[in-house]
Steps between C-alpha positions, in 0.01 A plus 500: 500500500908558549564821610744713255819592657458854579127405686704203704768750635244767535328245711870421699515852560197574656491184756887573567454664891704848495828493565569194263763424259423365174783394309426447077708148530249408785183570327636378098491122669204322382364840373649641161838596337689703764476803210109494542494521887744783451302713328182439639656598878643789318164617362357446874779720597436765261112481563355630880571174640652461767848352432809634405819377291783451827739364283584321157243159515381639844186668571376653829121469587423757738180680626286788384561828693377875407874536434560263201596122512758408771875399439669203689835649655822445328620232771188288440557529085875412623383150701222416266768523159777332690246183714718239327835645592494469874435857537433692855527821677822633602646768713251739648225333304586152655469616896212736409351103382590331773355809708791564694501915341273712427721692288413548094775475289540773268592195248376159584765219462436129371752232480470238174653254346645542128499869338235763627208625291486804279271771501402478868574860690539571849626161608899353520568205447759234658625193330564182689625173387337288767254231242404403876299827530254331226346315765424756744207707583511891472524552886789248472708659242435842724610325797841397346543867400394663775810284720723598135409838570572463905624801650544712181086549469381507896146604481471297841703316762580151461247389762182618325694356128477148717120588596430552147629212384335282774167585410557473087625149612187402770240616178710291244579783335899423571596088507822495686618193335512595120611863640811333678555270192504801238739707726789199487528677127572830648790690639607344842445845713103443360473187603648550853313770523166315415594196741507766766175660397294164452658340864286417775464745768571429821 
């Protein structure tokens, strides 16, 4: 027997592991009008479950506590509502993800293509014009502003930045190639920086 709409997101919800987004456009494909998985995630939100509206077609599932559901943080509604816009940390929030600080920004920064979201508090946003960035990985898009932000934010000194880096690039989690590739589309003083940061050591 098919499952009615609010039963199949229901069902979503509950084998979603906390700490999951669950975006409405997501969940309408192959499922039901995107109207009916809108207000069956907004019942669920209204109800004891345990998810919570982040943002317009965005839904948080979080865990039970004694304290009420739990909310993702602004930044992560930021990055999750802005995936397909080559969004990333920036600032502060880029070197405290590349784990060069461990300084928490009193407002976390993220760098995007295209205009910023609405309705999201407690984060700034940047707006770059590099499509390149589209291609890259979050701990790539902090790398290149991390050297955009090089001196102005120094949560570190340049030695440890270069540590950093060499490890996020030894667990794939940086691929120098593409990195070098995307920064060609960036101001010069970035990329020269970024030559110097990715170079062999001797």
């Amino acid at each position: 027997m098919r499952l009615s709409t609010a039963a199949t997101i229901k069902r979503r919800v509950a084998r979603a592991k906390p700490g999951t987004f669950l975006c409405v456009s997501d969940l309408s494909v192959n499922t039901a009008s995107r109207h009916a998985v809108e207000h069956a995630l907004s019942r669920l939100a209204a109800s004891d479950a345990p998810i919570v509206r982040a943002h317009k077609g965005l839904y948080f599932r979080g865990s039970e506590s004694r304290f009420g559901k739990t909310r993702p943080r602004p930044v992560d509604v930021a990055l999750e509502v802005s995936r397909d816009r080559g969004a990333g940390p920036a600032g502060w929030t880029a070197l405290r993800a590349l784990g060069v600080t461990t300084q928490v920004p009193s407002v976390d920064e993220i760098a995007l293509l295209g205009a910023p979201p609405t309705g999201i508090a407690g984060v700034r946003f940047h707006v770059r014009r590099n499509p390149a960035r589209l291609d890259l990985k979050l701990h790539e898009i902090a790398t290149l502003e991390a050297v955009r932000a090089w001196p102005t934010h120094v949560g570190s000194d340049w030695g440890a930045l270069r540590t950093a880096i060499g490890e996020l690039v030894a667990d794939g989690r940086i691929r120098p190639t593409r990195l070098r590739k995307a920064a060609n589309s960036e101001p010069i003083r970035v990329r020269d920086k970024l030559d110097a940061l990715l170079a062999p050591t001797a």
